[in-house]
MARTITI-427250 format. One record per atom (N, C-alpha, C, CB): residue number from 1; atom name; y, z, x. Coordinates in pm, 1 decimal, padded with zeros to 6 digits. Last residue first. Glycine has a CB too. Layout:
(pt NUM 'CA' (Y Z X))
...
END
This chain:
(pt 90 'N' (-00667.0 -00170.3 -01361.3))
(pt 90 'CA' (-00623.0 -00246.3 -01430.2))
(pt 90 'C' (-00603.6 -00232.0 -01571.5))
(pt 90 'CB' (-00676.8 -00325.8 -01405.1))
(pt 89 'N' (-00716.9 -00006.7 -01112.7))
(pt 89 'CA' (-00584.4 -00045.3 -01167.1))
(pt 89 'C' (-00531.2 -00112.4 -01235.1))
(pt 89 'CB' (-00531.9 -00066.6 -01121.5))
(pt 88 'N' (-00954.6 -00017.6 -01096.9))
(pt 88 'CA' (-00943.3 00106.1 -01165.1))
(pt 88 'C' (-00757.7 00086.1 -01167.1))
(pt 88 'CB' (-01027.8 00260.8 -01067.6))
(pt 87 'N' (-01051.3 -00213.6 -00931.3))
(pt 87 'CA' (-01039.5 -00243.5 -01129.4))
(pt 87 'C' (-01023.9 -00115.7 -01183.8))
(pt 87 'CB' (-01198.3 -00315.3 -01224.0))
(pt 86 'N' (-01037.5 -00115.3 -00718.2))
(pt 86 'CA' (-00872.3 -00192.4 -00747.7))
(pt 86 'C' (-00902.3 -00216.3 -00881.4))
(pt 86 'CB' (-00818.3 -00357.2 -00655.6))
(pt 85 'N' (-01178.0 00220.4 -00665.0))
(pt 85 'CA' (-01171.6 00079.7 -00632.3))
(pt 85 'C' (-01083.0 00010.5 -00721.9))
(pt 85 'CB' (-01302.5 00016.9 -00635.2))
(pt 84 'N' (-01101.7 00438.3 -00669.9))
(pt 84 'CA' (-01251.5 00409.8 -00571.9))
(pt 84 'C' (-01234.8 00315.1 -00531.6))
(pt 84 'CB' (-01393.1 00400.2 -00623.5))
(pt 83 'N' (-00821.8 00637.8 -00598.6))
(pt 83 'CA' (-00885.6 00506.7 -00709.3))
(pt 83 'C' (-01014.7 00514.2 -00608.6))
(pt 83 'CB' (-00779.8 00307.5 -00725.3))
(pt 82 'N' (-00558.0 00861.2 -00688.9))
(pt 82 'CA' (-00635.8 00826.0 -00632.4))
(pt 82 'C' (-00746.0 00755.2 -00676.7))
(pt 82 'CB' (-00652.8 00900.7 -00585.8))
(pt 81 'N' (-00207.4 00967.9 -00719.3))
(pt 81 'CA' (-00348.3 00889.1 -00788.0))
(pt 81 'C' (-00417.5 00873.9 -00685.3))
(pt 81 'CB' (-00337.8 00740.6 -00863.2))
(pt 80 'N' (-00079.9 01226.1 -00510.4))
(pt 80 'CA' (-00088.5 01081.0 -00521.1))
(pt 80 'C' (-00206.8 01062.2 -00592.1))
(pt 80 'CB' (-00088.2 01005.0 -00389.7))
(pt 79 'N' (-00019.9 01475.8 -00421.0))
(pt 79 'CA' (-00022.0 01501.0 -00550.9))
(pt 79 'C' (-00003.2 01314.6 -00604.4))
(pt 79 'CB' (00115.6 01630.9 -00595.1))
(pt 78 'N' (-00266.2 01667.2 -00185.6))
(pt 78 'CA' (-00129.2 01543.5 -00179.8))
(pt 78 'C' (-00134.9 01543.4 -00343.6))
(pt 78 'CB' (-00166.4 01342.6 -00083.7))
(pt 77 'N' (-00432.0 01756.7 00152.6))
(pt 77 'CA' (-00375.4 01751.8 -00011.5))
(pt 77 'C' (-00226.5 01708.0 -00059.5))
(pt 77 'CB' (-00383.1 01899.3 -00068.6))
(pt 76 'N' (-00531.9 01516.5 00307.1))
(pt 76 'CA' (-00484.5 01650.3 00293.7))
(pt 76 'C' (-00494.6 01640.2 00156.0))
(pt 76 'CB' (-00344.1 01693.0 00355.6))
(pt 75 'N' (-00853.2 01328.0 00288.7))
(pt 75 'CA' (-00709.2 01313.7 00305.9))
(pt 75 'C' (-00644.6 01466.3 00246.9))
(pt 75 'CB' (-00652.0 01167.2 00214.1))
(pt 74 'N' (-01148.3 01279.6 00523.2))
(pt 74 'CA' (-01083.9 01349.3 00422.6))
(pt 74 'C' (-00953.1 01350.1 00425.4))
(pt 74 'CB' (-01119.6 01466.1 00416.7))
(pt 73 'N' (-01179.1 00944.7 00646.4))
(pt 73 'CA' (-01149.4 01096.4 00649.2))
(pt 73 'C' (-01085.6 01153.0 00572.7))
(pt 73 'CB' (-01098.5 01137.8 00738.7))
(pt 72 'N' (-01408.7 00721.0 00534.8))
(pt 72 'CA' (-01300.1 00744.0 00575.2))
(pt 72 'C' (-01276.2 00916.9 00598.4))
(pt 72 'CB' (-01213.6 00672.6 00479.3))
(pt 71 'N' (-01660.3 00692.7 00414.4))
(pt 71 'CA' (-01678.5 00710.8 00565.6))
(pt 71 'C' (-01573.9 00746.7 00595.4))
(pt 71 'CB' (-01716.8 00606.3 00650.3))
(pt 70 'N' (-01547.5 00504.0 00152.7))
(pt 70 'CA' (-01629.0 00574.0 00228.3))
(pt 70 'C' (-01637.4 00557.5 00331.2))
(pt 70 'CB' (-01720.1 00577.4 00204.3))
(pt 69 'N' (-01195.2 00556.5 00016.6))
(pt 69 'CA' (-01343.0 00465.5 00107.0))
(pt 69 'C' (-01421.6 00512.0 00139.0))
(pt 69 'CB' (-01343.0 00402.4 00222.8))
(pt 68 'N' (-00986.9 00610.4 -00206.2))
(pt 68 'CA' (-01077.8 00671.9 -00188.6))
(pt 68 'C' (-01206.4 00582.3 -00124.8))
(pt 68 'CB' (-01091.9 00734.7 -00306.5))
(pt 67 'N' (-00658.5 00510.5 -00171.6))
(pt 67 'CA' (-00790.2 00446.5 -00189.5))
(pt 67 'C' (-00896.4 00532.5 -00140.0))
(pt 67 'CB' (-00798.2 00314.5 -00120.7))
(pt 66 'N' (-00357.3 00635.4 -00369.3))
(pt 66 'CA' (-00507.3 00611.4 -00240.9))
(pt 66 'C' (-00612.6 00602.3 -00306.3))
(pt 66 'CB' (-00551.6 00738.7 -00126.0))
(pt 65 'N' (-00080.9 00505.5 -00423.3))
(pt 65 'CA' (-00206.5 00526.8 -00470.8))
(pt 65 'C' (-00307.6 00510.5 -00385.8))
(pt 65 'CB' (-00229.3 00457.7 -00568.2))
(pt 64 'N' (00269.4 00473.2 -00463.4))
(pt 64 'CA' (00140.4 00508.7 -00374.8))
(pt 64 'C' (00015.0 00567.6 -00452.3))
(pt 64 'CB' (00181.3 00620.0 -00264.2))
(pt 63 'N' (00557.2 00353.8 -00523.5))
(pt 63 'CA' (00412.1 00415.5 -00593.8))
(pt 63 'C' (00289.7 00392.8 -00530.4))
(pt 63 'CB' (00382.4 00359.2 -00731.1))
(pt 62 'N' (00840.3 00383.3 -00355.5))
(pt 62 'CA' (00743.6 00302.5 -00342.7))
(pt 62 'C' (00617.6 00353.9 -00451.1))
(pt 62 'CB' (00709.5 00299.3 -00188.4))
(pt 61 'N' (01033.5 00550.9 -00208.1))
(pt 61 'CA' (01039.1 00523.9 -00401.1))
(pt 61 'C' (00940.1 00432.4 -00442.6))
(pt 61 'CB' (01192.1 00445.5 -00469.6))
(pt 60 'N' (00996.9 00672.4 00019.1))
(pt 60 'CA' (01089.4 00517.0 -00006.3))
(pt 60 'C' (01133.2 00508.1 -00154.8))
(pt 60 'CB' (00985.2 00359.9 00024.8))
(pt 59 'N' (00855.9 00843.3 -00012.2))
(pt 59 'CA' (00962.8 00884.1 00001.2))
(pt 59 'C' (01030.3 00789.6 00028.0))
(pt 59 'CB' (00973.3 00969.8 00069.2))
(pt 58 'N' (00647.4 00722.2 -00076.1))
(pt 58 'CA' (00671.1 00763.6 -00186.8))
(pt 58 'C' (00795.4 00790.2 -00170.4))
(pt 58 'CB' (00596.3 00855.2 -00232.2))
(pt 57 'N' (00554.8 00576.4 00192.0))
(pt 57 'CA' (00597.4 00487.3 00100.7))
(pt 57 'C' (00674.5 00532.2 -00056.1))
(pt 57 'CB' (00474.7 00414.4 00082.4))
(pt 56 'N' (00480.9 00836.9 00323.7))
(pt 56 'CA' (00609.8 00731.4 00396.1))
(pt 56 'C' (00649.1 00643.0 00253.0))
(pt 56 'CB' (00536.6 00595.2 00557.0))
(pt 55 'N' (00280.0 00919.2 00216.3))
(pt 55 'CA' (00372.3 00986.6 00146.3))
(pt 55 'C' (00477.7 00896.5 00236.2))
(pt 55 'CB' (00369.3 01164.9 00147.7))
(pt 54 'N' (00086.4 00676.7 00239.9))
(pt 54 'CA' (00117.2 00708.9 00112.1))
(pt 54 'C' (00263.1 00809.9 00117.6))
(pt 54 'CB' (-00020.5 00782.3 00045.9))
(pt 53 'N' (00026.4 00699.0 00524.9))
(pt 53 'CA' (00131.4 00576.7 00455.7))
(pt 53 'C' (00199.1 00589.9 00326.0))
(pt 53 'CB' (00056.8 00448.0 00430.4))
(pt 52 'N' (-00091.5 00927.4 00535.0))
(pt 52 'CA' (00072.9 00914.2 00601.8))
(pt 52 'C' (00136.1 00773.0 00554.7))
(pt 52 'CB' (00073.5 00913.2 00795.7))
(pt 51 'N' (-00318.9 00879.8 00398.6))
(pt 51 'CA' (-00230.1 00956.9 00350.2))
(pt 51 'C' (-00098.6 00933.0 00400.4))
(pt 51 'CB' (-00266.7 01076.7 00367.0))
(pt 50 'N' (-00478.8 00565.1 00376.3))
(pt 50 'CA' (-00427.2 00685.6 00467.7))
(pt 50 'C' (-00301.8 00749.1 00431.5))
(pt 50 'CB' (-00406.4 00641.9 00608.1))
(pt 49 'N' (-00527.0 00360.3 00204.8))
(pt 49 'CA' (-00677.8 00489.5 00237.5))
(pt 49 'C' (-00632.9 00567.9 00360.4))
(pt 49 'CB' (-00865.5 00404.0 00292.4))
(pt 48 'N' (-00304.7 00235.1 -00045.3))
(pt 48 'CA' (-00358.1 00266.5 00106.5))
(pt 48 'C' (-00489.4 00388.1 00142.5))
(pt 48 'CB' (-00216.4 00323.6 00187.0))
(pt 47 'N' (-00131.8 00049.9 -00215.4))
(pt 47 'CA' (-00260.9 00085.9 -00230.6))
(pt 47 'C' (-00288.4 00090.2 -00063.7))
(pt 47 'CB' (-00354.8 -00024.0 -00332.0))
(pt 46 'N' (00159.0 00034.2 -00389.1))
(pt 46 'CA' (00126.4 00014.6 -00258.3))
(pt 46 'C' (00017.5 00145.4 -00311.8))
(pt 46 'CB' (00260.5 00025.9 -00117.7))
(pt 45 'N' (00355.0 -00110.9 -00665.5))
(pt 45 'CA' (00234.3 -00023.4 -00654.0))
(pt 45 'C' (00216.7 -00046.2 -00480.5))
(pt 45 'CB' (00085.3 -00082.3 -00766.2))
(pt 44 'N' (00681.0 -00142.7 -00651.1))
(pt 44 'CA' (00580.7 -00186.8 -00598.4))
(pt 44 'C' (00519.4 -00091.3 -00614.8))
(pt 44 'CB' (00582.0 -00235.1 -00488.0))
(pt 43 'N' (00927.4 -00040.2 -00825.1))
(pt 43 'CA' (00848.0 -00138.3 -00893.4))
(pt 43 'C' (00745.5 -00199.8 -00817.1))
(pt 43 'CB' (00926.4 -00236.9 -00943.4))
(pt 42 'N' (01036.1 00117.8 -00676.7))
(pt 42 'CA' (00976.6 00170.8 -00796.1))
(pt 42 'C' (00905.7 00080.6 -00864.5))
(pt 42 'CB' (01065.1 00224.0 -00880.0))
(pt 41 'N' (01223.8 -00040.1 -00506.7))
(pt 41 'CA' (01064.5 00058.4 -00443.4))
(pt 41 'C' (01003.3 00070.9 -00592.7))
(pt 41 'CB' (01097.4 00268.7 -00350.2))
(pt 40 'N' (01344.1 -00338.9 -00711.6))
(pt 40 'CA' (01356.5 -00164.2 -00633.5))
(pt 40 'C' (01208.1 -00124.4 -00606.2))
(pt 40 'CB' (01434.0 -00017.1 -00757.8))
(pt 39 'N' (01302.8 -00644.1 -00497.7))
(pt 39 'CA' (01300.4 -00585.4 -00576.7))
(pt 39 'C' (01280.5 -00421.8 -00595.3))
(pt 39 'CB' (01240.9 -00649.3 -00616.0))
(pt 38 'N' (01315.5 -00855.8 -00295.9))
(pt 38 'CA' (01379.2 -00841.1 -00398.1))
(pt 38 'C' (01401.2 -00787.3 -00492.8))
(pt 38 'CB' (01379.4 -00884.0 -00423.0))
(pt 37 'N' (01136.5 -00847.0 -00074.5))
(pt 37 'CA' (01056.9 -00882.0 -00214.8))
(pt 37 'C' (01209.7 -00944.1 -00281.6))
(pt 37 'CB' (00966.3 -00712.5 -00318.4))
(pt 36 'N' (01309.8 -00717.6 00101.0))
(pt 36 'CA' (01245.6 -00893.4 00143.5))
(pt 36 'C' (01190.3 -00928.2 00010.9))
(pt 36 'CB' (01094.6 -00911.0 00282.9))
(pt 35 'N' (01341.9 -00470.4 -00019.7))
(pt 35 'CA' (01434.7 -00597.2 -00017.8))
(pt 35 'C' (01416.1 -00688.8 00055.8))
(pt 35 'CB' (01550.9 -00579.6 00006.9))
(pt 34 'N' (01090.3 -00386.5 00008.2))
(pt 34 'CA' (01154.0 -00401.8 -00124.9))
(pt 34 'C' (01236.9 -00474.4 -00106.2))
(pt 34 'CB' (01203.2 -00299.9 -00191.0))
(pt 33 'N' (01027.8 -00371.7 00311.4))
(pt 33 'CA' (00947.8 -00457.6 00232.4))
(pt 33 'C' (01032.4 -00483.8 00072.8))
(pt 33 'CB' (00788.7 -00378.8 00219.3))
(pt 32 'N' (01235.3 -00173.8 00340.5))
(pt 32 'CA' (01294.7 -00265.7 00375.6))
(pt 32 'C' (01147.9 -00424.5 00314.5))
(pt 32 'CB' (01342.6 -00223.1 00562.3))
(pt 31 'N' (01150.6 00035.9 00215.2))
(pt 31 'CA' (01227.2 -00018.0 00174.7))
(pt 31 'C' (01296.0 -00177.9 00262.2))
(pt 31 'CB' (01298.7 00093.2 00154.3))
(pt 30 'N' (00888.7 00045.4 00369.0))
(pt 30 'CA' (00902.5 00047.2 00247.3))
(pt 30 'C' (01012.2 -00013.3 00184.2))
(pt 30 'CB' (00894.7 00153.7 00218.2))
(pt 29 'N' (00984.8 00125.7 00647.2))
(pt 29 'CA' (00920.1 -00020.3 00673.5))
(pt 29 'C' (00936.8 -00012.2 00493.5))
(pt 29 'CB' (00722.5 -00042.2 00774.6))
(pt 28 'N' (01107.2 00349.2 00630.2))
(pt 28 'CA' (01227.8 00258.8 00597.9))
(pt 28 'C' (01127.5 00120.6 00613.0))
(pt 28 'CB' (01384.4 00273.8 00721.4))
(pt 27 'N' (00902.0 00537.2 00631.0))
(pt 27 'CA' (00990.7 00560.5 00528.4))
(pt 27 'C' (01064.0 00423.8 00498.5))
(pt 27 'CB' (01087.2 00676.0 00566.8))
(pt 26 'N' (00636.5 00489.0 00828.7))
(pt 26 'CA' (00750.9 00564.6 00801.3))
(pt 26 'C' (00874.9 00474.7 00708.6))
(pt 26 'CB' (00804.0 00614.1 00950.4))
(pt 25 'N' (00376.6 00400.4 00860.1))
(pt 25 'CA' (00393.5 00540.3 00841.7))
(pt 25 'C' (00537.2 00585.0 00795.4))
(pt 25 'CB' (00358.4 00606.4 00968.9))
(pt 24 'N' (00387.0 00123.5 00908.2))
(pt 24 'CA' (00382.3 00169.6 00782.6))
(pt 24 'C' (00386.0 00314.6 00762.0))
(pt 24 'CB' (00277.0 00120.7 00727.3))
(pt 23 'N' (00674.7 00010.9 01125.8))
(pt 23 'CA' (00499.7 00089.2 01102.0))
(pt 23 'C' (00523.7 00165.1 00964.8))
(pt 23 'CB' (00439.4 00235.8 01251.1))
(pt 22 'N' (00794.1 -00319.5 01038.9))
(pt 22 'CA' (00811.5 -00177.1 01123.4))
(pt 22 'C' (00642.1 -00128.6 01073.1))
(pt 22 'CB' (00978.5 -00044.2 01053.1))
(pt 21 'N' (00750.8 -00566.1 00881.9))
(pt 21 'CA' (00887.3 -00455.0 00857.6))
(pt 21 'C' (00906.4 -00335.5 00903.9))
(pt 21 'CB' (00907.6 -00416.9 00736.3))
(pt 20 'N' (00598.1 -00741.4 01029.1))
(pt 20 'CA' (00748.0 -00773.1 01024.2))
(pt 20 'C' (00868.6 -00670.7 00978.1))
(pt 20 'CB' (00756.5 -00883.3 00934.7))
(pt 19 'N' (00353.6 -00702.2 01022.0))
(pt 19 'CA' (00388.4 -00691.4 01147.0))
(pt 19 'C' (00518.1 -00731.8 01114.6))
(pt 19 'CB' (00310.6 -00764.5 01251.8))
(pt 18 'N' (00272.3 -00678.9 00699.6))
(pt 18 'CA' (00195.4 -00573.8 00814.2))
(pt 18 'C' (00283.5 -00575.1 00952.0))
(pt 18 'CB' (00018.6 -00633.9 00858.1))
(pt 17 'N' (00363.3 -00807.4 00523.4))
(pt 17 'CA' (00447.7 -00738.2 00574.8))
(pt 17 'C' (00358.1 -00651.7 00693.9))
(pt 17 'CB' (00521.9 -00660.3 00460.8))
(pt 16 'N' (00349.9 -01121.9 00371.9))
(pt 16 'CA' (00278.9 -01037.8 00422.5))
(pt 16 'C' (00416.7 -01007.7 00521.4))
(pt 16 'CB' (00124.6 -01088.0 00477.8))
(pt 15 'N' (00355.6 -01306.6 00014.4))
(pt 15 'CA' (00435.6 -01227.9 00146.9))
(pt 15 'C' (00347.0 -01156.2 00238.0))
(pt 15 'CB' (00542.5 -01111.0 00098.7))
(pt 14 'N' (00235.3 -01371.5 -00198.8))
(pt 14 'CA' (00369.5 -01431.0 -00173.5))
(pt 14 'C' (00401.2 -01369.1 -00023.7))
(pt 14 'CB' (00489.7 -01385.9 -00299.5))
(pt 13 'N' (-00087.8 -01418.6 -00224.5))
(pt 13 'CA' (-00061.1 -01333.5 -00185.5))
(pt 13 'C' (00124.8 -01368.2 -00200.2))
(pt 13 'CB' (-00147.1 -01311.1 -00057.9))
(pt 12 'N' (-00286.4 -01613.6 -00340.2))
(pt 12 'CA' (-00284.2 -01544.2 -00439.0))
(pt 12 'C' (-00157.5 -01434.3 -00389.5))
(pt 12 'CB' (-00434.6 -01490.7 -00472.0))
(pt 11 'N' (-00383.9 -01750.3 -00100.0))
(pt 11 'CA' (-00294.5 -01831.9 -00195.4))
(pt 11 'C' (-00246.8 -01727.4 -00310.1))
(pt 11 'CB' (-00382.1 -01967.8 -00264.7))
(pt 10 'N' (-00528.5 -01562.8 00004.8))
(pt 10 'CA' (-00426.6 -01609.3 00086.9))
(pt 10 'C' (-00329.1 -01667.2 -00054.5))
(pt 10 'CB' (-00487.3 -01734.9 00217.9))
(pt 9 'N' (-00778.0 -01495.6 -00047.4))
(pt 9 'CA' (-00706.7 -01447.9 -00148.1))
(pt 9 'C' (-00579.7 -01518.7 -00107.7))
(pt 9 'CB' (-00704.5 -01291.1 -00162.5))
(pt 8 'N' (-01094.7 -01673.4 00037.1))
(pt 8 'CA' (-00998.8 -01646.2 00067.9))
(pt 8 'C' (-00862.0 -01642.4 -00034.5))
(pt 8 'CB' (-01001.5 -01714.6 00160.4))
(pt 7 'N' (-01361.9 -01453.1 -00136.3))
(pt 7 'CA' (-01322.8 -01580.9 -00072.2))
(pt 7 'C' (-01205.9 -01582.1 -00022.9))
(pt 7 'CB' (-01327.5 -01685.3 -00149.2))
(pt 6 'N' (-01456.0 -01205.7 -00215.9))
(pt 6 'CA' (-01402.3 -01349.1 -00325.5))
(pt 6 'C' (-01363.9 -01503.8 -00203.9))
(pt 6 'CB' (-01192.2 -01284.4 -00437.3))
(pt 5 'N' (-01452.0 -01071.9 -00015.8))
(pt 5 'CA' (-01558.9 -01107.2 -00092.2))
(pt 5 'C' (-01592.4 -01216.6 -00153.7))
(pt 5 'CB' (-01565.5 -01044.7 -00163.5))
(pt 4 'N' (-01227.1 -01248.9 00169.3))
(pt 4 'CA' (-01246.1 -01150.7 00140.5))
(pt 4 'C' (-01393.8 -01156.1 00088.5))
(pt 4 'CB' (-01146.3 -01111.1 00067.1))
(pt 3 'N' (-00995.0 -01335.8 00466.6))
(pt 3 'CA' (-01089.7 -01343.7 00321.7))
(pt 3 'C' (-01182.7 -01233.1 00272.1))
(pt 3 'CB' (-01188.9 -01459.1 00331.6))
(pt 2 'N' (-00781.1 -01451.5 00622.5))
(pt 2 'CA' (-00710.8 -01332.2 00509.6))
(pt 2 'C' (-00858.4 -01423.2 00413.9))
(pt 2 'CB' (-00464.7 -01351.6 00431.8))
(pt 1 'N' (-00785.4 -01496.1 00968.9))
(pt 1 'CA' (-00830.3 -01549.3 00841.6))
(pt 1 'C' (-00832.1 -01435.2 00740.4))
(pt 1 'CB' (-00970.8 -01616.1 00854.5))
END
């Protein structure tokens, strides 16, 4: 069940890629999410709270932005935006 605070976002979503385009750590699950979308890496924001997804998805052409969570583990150093929370992307 895909819910959330708000309730369930499901209808709000067109696609889910977690188990169909490979592991998000590496490079080609990115592009290959862009062409199930239809559209170039450069035009998906991808929002993650683990660094190895972020630089897998940049070196797709993907725009990576971490999610700063609490409790999570400190992330290396990296030259990716970083947000608290998703109305800081608006």
């Amino acid at each position: 069940v895909n819910r959330s605070s708000a309730g369930d976002l499901g209808p709000f979503l067109s696609g889910y890629f977690d188990t169909t385009t490979g592991p998000k750590r590496e490079a080609n699950s990115y592009t290959a999410i862009a062409a199930a979308m239809g559209v170039q890496p450069a035009k998906i924001l991808f929002v993650t709270d683990v660094g190895e997804e972020a630089e897998a998805a940049a070196a797709a052409g993907v725009v990576p932005v971490l999610s700063l969570r609490p409790g999570n583990k400190p992330l290396p150093a990296h030259s990716h935006r970083e947000i608290e929370g998703l109305t800081e992307l608006i």
